[in-house]
mmCIF file as gemmi writes it, N, C-alpha and C atoms, coordinates in Angstrom:
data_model
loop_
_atom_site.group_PDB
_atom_site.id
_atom_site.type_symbol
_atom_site.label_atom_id
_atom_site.label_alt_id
_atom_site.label_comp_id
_atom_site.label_asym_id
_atom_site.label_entity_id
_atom_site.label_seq_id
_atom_site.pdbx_PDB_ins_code
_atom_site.Cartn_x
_atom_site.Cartn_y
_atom_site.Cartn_z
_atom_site.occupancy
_atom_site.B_iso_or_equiv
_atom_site.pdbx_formal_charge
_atom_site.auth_seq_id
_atom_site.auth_asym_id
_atom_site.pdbx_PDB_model_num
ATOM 1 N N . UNK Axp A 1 ? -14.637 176.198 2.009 1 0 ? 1 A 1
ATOM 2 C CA . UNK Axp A 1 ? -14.576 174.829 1.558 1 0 ? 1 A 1
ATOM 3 C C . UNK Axp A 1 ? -13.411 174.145 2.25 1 0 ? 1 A 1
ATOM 4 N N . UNK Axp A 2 ? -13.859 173.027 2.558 1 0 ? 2 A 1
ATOM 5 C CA . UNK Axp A 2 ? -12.471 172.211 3.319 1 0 ? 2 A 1
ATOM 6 C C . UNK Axp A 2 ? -11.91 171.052 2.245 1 0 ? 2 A 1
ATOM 7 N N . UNK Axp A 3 ? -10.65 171.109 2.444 1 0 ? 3 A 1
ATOM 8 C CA . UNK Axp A 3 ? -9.636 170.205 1.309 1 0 ? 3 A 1
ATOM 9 C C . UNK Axp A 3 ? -9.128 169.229 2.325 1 0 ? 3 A 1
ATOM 10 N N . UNK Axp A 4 ? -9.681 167.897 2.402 1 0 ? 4 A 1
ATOM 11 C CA . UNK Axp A 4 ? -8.677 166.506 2.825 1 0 ? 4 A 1
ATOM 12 C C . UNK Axp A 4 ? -7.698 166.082 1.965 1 0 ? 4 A 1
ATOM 13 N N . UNK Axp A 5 ? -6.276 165.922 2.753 1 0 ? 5 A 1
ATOM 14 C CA . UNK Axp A 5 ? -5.472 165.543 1.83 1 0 ? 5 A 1
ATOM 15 C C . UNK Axp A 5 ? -5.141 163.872 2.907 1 0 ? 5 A 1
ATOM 16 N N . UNK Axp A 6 ? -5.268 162.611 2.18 1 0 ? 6 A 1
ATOM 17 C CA . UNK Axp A 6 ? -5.205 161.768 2.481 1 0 ? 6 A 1
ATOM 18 C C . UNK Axp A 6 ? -3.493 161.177 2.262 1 0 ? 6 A 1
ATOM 19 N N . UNK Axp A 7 ? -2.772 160.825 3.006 1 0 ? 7 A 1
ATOM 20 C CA . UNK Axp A 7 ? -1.343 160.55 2.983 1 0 ? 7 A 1
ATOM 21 C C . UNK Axp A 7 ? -1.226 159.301 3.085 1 0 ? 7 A 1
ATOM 22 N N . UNK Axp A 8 ? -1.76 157.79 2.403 1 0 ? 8 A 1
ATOM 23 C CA . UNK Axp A 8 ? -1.436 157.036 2.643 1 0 ? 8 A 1
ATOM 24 C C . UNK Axp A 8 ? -0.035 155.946 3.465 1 0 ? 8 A 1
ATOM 25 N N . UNK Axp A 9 ? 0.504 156.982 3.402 1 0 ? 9 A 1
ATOM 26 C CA . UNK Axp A 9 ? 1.829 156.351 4.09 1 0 ? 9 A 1
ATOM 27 C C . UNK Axp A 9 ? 2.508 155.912 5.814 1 0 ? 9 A 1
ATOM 28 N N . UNK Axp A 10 ? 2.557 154.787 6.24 1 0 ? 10 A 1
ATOM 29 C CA . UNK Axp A 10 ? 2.82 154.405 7.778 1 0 ? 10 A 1
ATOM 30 C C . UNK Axp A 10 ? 4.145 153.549 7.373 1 0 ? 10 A 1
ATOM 31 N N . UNK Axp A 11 ? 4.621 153.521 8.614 1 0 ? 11 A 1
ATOM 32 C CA . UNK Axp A 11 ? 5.969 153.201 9.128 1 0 ? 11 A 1
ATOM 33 C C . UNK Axp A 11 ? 5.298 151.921 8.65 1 0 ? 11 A 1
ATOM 34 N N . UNK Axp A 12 ? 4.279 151.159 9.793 1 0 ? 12 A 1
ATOM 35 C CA . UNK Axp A 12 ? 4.38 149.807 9.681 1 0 ? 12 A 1
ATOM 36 C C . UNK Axp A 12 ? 2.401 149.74 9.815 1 0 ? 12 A 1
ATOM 37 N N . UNK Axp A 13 ? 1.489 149.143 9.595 1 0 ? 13 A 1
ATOM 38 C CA . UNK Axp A 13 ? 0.222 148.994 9.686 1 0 ? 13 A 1
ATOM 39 C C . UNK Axp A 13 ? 0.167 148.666 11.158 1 0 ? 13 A 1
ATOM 40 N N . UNK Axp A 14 ? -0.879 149.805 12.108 1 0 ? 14 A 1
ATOM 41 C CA . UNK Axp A 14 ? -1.674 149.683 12.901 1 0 ? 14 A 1
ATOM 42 C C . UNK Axp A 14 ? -2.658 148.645 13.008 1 0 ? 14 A 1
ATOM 43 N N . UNK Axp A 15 ? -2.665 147.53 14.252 1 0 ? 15 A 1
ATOM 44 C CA . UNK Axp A 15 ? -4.133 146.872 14.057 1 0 ? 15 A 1
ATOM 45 C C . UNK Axp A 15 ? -5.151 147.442 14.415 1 0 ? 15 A 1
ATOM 46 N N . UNK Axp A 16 ? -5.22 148.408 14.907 1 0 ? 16 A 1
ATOM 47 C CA . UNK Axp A 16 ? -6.342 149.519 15.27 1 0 ? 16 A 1
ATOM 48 C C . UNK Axp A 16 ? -7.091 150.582 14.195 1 0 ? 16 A 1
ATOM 49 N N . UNK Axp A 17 ? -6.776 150.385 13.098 1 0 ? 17 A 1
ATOM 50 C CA . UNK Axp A 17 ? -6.598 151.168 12.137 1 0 ? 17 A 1
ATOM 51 C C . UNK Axp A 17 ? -7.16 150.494 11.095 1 0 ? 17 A 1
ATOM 52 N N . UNK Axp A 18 ? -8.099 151.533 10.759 1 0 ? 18 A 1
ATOM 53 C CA . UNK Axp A 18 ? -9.114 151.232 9.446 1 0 ? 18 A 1
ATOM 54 C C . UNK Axp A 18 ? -9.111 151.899 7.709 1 0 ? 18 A 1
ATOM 55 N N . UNK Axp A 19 ? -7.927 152.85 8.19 1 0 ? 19 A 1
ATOM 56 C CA . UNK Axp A 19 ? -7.724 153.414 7.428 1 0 ? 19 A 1
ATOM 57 C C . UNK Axp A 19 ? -6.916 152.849 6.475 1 0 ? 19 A 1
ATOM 58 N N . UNK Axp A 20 ? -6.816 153.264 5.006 1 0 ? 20 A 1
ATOM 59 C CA . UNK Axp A 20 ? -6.288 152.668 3.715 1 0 ? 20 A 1
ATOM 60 C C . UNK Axp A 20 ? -4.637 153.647 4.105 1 0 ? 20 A 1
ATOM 61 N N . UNK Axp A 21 ? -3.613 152.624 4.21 1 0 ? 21 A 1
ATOM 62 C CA . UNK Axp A 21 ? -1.736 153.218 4.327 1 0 ? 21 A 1
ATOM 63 C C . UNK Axp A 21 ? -1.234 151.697 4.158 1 0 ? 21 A 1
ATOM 64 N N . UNK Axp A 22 ? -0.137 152.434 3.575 1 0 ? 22 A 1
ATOM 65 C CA . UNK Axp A 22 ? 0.597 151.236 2.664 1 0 ? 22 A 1
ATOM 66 C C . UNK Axp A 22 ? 2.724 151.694 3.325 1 0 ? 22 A 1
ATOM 67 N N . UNK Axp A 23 ? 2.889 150.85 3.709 1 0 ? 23 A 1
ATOM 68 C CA . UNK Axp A 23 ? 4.671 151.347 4.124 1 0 ? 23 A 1
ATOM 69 C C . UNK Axp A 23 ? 5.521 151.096 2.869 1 0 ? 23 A 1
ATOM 70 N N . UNK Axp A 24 ? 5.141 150.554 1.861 1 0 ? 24 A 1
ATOM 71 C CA . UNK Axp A 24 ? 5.601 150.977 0.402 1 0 ? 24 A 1
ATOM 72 C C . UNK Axp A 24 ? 6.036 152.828 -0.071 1 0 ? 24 A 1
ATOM 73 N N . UNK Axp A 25 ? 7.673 153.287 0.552 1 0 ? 25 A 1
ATOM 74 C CA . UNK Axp A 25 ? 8.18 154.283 0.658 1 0 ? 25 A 1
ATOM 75 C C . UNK Axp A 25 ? 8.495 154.642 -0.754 1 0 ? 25 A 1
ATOM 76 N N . UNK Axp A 26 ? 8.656 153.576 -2.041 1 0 ? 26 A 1
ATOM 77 C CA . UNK Axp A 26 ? 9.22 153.817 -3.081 1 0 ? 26 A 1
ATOM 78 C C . UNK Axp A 26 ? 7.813 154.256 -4.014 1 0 ? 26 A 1
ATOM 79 N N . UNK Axp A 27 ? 6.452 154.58 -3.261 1 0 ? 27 A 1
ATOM 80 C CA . UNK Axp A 27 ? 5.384 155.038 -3.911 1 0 ? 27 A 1
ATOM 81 C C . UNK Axp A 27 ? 5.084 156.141 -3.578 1 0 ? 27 A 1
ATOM 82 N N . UNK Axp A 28 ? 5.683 156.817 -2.434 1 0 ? 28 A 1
ATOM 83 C CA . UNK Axp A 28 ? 5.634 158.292 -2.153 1 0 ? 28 A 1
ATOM 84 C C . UNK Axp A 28 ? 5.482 159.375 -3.631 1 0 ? 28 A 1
ATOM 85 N N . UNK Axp A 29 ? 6.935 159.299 -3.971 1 0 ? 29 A 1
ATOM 86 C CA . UNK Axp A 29 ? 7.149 160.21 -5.292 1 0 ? 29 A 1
ATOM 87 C C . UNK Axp A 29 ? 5.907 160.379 -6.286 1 0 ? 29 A 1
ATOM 88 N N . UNK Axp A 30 ? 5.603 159.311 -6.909 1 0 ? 30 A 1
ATOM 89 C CA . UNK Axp A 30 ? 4.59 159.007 -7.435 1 0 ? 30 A 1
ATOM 90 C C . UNK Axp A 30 ? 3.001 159.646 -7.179 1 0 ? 30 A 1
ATOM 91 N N . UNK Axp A 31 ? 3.187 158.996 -5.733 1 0 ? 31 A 1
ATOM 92 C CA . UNK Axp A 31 ? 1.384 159.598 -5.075 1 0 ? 31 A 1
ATOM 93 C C . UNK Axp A 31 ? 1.298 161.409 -4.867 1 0 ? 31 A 1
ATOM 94 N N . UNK Axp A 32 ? 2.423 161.642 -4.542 1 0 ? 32 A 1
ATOM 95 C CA . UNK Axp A 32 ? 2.591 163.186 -4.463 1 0 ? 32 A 1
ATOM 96 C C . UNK Axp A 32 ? 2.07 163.641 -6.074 1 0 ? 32 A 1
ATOM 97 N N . UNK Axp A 33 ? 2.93 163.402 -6.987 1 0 ? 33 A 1
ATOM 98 C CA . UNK Axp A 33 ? 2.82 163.382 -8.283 1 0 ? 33 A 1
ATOM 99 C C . UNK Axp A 33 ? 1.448 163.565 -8.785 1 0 ? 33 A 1
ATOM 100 N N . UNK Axp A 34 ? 0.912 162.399 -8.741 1 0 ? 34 A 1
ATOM 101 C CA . UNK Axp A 34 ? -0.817 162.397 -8.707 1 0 ? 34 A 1
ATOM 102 C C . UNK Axp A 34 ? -1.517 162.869 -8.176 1 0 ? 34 A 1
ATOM 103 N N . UNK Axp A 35 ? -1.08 163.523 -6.538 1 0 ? 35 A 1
ATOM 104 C CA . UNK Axp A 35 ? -1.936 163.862 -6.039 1 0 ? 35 A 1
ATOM 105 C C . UNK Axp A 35 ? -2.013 165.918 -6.134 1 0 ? 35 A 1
ATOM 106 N N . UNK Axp A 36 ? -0.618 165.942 -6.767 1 0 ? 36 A 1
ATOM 107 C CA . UNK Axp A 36 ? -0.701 167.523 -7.106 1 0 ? 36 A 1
ATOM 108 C C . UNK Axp A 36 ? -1.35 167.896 -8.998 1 0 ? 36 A 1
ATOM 109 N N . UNK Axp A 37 ? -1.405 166.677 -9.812 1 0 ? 37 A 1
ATOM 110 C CA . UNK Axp A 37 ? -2.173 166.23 -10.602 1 0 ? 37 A 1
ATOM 111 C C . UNK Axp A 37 ? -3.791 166.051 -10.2 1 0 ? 37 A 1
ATOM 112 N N . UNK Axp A 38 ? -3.767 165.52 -9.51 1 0 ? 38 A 1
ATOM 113 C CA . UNK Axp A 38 ? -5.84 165.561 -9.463 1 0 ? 38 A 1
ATOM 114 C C . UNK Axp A 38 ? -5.892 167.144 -8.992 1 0 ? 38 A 1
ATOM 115 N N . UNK Axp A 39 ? -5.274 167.729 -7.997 1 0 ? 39 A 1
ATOM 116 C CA . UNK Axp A 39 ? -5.762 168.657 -7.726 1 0 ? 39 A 1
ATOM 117 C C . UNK Axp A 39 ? -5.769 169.873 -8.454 1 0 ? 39 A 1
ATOM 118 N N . UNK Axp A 40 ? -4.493 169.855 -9.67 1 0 ? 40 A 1
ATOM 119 C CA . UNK Axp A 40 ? -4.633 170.913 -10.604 1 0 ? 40 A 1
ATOM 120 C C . UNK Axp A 40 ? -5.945 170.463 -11.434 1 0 ? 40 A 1
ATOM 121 N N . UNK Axp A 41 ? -6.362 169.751 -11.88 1 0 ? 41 A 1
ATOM 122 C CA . UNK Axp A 41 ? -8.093 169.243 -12.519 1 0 ? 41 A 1
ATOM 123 C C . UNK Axp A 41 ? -9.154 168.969 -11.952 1 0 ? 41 A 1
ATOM 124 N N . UNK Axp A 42 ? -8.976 168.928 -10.307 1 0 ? 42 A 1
ATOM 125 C CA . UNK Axp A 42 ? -10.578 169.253 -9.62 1 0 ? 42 A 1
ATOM 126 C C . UNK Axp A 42 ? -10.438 170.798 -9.419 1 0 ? 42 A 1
ATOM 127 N N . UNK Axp A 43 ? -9.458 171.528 -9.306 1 0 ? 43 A 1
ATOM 128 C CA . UNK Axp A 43 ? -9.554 172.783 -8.595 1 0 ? 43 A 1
ATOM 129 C C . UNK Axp A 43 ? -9.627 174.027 -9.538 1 0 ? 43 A 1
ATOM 130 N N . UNK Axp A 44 ? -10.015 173.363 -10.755 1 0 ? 44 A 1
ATOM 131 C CA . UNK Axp A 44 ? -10.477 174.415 -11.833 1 0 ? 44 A 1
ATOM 132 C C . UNK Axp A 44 ? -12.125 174.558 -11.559 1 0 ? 44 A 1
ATOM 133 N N . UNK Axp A 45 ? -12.806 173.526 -10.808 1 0 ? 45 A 1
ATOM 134 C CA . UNK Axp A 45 ? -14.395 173.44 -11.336 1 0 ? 45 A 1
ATOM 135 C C . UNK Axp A 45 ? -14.596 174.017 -9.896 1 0 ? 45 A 1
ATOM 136 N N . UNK Axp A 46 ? -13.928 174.237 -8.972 1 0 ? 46 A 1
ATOM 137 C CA . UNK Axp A 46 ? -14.45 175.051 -7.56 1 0 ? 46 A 1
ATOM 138 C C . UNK Axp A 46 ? -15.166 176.041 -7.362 1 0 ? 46 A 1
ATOM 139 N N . UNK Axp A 47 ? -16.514 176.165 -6.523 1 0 ? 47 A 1
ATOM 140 C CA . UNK Axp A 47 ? -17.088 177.449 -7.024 1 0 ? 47 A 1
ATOM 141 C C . UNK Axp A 47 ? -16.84 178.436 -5.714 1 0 ? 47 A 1
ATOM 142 N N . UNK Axp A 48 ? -15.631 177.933 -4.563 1 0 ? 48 A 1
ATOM 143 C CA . UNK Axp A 48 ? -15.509 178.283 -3.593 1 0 ? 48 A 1
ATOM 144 C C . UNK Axp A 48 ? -14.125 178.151 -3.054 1 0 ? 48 A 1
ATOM 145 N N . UNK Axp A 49 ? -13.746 179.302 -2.73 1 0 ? 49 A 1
ATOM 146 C CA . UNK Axp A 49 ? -11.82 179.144 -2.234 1 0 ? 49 A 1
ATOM 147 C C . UNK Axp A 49 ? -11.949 178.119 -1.129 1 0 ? 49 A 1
ATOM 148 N N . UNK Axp A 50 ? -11.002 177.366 -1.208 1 0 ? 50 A 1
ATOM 149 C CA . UNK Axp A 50 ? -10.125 176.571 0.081 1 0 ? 50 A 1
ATOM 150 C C . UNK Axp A 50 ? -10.416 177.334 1.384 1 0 ? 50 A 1
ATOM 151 N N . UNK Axp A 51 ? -10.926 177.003 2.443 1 0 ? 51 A 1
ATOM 152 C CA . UNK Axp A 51 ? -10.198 177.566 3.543 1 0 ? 51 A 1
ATOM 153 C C . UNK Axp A 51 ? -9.979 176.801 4.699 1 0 ? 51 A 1
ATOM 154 N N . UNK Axp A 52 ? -9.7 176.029 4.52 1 0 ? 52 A 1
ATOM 155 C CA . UNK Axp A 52 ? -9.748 174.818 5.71 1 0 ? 52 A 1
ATOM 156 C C . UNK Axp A 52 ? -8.49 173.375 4.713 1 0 ? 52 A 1
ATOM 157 N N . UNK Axp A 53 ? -7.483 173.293 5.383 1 0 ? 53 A 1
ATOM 158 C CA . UNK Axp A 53 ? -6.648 171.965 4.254 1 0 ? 53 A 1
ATOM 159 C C . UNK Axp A 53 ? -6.283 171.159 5.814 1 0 ? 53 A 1
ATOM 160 N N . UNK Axp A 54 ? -6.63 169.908 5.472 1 0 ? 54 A 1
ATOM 161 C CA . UNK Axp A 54 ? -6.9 168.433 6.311 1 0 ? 54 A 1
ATOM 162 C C . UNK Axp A 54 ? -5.565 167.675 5.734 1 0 ? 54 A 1
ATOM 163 N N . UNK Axp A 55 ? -4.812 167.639 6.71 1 0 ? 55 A 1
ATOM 164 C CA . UNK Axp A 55 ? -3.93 166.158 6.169 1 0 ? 55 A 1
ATOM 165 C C . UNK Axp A 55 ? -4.077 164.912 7.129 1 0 ? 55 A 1
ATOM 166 N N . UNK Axp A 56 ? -4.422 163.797 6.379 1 0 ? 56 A 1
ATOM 167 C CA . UNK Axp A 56 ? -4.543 162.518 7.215 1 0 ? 56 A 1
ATOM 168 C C . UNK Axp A 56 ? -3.907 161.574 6.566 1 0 ? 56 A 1
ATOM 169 N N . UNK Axp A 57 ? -4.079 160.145 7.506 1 0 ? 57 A 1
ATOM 170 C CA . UNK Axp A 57 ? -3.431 159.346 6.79 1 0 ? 57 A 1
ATOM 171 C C . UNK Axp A 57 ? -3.437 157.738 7.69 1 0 ? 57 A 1
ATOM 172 N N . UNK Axp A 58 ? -2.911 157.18 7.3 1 0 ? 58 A 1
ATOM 173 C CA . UNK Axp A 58 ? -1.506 157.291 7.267 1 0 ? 58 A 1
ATOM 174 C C . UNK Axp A 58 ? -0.717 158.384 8.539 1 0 ? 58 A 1
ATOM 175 N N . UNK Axp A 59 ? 0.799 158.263 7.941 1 0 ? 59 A 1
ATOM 176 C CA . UNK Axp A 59 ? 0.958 158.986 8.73 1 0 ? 59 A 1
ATOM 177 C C . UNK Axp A 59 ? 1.837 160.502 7.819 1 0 ? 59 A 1
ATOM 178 N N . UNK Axp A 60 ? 1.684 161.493 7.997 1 0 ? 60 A 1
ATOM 179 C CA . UNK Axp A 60 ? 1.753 162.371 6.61 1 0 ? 60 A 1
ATOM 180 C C . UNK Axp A 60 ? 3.152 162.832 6.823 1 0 ? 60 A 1
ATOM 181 N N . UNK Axp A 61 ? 3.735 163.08 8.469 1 0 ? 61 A 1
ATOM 182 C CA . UNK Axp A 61 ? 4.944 163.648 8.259 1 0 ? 61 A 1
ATOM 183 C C . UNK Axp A 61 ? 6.12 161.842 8.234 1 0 ? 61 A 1
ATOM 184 N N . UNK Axp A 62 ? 5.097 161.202 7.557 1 0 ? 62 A 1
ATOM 185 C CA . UNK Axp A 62 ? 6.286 160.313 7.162 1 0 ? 62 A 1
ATOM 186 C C . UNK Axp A 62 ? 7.112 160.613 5.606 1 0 ? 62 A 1
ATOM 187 N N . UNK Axp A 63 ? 6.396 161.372 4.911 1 0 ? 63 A 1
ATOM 188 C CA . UNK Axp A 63 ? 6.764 162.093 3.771 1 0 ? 63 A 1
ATOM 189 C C . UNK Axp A 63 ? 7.878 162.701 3.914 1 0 ? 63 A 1
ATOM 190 N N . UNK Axp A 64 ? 8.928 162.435 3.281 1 0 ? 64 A 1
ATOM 191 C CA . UNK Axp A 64 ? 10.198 163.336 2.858 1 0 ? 64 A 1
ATOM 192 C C . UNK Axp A 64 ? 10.107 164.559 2.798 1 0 ? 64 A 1
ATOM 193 N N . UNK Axp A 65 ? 10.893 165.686 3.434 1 0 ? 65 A 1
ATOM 194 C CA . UNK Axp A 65 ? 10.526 167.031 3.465 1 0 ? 65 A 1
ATOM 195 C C . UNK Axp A 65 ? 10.475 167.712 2.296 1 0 ? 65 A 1
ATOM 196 N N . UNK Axp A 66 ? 11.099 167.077 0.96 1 0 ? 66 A 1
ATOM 197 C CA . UNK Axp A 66 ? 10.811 167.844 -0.077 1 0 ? 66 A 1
ATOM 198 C C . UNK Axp A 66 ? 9.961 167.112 -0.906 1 0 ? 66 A 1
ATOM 199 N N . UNK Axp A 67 ? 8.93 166.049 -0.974 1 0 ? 67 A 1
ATOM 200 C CA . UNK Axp A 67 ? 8.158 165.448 -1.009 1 0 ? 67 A 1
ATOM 201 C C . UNK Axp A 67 ? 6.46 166.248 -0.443 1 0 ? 67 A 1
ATOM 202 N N . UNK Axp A 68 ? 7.013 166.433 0.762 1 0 ? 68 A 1
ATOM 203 C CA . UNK Axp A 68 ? 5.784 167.585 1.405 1 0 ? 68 A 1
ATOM 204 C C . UNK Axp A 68 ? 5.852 169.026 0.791 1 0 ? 68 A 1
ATOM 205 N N . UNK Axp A 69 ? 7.417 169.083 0.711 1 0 ? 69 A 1
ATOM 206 C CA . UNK Axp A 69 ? 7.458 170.706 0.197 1 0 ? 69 A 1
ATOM 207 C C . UNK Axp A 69 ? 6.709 170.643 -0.868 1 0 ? 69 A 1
ATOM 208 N N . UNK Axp A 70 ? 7.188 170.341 -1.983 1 0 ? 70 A 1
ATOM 209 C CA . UNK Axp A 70 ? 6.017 169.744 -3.347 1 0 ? 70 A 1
ATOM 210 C C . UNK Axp A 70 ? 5.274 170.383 -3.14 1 0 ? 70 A 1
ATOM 211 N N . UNK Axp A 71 ? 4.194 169.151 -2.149 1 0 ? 71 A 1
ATOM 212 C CA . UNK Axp A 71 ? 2.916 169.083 -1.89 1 0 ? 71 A 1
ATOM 213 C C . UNK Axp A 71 ? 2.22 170.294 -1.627 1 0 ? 71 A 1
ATOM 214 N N . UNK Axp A 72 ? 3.229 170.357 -0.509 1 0 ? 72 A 1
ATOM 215 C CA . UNK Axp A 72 ? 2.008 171.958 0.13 1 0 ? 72 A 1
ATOM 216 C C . UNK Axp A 72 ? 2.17 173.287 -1.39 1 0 ? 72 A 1
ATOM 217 N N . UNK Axp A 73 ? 3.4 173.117 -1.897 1 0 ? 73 A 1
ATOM 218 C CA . UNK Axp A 73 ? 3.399 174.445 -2.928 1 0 ? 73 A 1
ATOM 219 C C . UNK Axp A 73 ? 2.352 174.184 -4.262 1 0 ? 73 A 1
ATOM 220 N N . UNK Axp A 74 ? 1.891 172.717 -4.139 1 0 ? 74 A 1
ATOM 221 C CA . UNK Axp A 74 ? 0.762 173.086 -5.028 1 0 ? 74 A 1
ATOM 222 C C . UNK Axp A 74 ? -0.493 173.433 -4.431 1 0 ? 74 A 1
ATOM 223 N N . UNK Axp A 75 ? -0.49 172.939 -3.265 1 0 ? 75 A 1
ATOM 224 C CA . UNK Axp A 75 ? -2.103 173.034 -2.518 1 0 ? 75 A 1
ATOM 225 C C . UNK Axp A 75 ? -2.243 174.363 -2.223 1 0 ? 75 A 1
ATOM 226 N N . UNK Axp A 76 ? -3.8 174.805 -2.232 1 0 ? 76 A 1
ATOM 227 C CA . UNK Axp A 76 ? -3.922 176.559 -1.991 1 0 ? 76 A 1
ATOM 228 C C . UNK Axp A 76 ? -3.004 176.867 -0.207 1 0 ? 76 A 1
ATOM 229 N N . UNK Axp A 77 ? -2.629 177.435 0.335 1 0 ? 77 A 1
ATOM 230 C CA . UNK Axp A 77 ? -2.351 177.641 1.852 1 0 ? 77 A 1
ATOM 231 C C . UNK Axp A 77 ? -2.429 179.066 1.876 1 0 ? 77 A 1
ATOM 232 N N . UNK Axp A 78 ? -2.7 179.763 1.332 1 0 ? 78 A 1
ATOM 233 C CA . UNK Axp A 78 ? -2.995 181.288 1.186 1 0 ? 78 A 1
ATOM 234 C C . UNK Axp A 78 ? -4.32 181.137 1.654 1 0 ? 78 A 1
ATOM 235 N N . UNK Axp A 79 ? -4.468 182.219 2.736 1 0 ? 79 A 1
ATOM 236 C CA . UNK Axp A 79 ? -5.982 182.817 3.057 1 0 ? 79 A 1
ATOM 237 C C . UNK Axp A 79 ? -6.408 181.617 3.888 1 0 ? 79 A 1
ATOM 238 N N . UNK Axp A 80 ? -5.642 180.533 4.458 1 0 ? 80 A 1
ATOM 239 C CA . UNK Axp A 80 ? -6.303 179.752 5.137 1 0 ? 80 A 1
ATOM 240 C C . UNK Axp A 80 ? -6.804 180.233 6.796 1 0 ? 80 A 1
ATOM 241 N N . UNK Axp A 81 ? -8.316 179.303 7.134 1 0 ? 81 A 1
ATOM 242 C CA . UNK Axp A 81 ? -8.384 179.86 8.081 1 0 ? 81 A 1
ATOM 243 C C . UNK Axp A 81 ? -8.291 178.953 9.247 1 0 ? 81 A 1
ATOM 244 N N . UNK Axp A 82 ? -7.8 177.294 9.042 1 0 ? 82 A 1
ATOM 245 C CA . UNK Axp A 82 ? -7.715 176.498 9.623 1 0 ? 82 A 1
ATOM 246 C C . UNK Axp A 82 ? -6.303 175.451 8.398 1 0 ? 82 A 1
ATOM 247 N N . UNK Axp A 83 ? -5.227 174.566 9.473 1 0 ? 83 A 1
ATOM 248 C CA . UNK Axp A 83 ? -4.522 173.983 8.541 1 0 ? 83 A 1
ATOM 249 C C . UNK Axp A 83 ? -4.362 172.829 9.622 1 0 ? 83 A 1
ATOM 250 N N . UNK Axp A 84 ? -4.233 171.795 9.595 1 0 ? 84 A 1
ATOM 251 C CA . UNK Axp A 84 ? -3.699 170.554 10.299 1 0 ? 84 A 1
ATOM 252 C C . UNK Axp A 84 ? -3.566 169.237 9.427 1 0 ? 84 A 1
């Protein structure tokens, strides 16, 4: 099963770019928050391990390193067989 993790966050908006990112830095904390929240309550009903985790965005290593740290320690990364 493959896991997209969507990172809304950019320096400044691309006009080339269709994608949903917001440079609102003081919503990081928060979206991490929620987003290690949805995944503890979708990832009970899985009938199939992770093996593939997608980060997009936005731009994702605009995230604070302990902001990402967070992140990745809730997301599965064990047994992966693809990560980007």
């Amino acid at each position: 099963m493959k896991l997209y993790v969507h990172i809304p966050f950019c320096h400044a908006k691309c006009a080339y770019c269709d994608f949903y990112s917001t440079p609102r830095r003081e919503w990081m904390e928060a979206f991490v928050g929620a987003a290690i929240g949805e995944w503890g309550e979708r990832s009970a009903g899985l009938s199939e391990p992770v093996d593939t985790l997608y980060f997009g965005g936005g731009t994702p290593s605009s995230l604070p390193a302990e902001l990402l740290r967070r992140l990745l320690e809730a997301l599965p990364t064990e047994n992966l067989r693809e990560a980007t």
